[in-house]
C-alpha positions in Angstrom: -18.0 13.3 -14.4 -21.0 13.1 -11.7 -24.8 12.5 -13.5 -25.8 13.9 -10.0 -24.5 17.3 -8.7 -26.2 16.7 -5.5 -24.1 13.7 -4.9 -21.4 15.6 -4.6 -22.6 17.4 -1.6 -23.9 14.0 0.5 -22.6 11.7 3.0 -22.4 8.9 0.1 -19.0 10.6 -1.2 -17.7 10.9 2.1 -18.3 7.0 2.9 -17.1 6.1 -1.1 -13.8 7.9 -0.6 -13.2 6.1 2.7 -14.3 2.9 1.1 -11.9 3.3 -1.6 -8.9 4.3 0.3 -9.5 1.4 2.8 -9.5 -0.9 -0.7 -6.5 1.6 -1.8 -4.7 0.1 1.3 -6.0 -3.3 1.2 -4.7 -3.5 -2.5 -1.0 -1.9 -1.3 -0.5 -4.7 1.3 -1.4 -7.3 -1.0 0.6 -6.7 -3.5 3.8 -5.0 -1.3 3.4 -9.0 0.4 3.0 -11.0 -3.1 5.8 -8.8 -4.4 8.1 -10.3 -1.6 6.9 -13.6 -1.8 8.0 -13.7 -5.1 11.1 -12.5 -5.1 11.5 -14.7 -2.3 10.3 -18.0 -4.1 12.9 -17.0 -7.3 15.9 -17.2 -5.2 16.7 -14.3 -3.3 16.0 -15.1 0.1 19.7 -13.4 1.1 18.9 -10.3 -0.5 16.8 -8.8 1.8 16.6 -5.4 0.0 16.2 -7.1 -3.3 13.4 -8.4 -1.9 11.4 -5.3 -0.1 12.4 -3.3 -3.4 10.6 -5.6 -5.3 8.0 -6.0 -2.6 7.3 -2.0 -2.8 7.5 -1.4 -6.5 5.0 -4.4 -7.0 2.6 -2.4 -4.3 3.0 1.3 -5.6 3.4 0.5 -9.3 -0.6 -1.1 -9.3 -1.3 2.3 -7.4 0.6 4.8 -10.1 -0.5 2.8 -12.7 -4.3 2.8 -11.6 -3.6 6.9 -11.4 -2.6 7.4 -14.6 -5.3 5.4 -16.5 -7.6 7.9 -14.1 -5.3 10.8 -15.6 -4.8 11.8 -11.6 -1.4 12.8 -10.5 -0.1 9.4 -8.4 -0.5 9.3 -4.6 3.1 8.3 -4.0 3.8 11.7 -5.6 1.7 14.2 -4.1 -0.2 12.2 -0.8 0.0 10.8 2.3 2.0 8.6 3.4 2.1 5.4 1.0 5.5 4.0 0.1 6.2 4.2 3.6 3.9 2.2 4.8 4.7 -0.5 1.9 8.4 -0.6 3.0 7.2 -1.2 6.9 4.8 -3.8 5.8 7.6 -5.2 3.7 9.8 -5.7 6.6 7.8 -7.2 8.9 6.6 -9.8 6.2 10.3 -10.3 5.5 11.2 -10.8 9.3 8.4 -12.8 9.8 9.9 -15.2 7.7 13.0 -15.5 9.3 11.0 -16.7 12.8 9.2 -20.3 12.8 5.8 -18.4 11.8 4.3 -20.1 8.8 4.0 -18.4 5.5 1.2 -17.3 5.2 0.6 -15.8 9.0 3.7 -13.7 8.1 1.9 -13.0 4.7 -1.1 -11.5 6.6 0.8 -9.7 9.2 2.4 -7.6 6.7 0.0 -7.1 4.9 -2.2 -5.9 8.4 0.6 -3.5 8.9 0.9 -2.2 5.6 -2.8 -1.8 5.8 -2.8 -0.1 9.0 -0.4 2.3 8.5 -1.8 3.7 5.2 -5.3 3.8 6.6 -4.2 5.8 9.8 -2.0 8.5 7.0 -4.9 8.8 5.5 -7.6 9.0 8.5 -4.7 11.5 10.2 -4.0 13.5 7.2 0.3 12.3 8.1 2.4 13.7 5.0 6.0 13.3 4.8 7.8 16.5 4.9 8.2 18.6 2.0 11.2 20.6 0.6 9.5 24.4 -0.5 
């Protein structure tokens, strides 16, 4: 619902949607990162998949849940390439924390990646292939 129809036709919605899916991204890395870290400070720090499979459903879930409320089909389901780039973010934070980095340097280093590689599927337009 737009008050103004001739917003719909101006730069401003070009620059809000790439606002939002740079927040979008921001939001995935965060949460793929605090997903691992907890899972990590529970007890399974030898259960590497444990841990990016909690790091990824803690970074799309915010993302399909935000969806719904907005009545939108989810982006994991239908967009770019999102779960992906949760799952790459998740392993670099996890082998991060195998090297001598500090926590939180392998925290933000995920989360960079994670963020990178979500904004440059969405700047690109990259999909994953699709079964017709």
């Amino acid at each position: 619902f737009y008050i103004k129809k001739q917003m719909l036709d101006s730069k401003a919605l070009f620059y809000y949607e790439k606002i939002m899916i740079l927040l979008d991204a921001i939001g995935l890395g965060a949460f793929t990162v605090i997903g691992v870290e907890t899972a990590y400070e529970i007890g399974y720090v030898h259960h590497r998949f444990l841990l990016l499979f909690v790091g990824v459903i803690t970074g799309v879930g915010g993302g399909m849940i935000r969806d719904m409320m907005a009545q939108q089909i989810p982006f994991i389901l239908v967009k770019q390439i999102y779960a992906c780039a949760s799952i790459v973010g998740g392993i670099v934070f996890v082998l991060c924390q195998r090297t001598s980095m500090t926590n939180m340097t392998a925290m933000l280093l995920g989360m960079a990646v994670t963020v990178i590689i979500r904004s440059m599927a969405a700047h690109y337009n990259w999909n994953l292939l699709r079964i017709h």
